[in-house]
C-alpha angles and dihedrals in degrees: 000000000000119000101253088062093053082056094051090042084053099045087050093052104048090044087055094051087048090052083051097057099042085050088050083047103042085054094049135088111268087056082083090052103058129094098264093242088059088050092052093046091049085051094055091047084056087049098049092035089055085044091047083048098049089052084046096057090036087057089043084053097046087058091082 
């Protein structure tokens, strides 16, 4: 693998692990908490950050 695709692979998998942890978040108990434009930006974070995630593993794919 050249090194720029092990960049790519890295970057996947810690962005995954980042979508992980604000899906475990957004389903916890502080989201209530928060002021409801803060929810909804949080939630569109969620939604570029699955999409970032879906071109990542299309380029990952495309490596073989």
């Amino acid at each position: 693998m050249q090194p720029h695709q092990e960049r790519v692979l890295n970057k996947q998998m810690e962005l995954e692990d980042n979508v992980h942890k604000l899906q475990k978040f957004l389903a916890g108990d502080i989201l209530p908490q928060l002021p409801e434009r803060e929810q909804d930006r949080l939630r569109e974070q969620l939604h570029y950050m699955l999409g970032y995630n879906t071109v990542l593993k299309q380029r990952i794919e495309a490596f073989t």
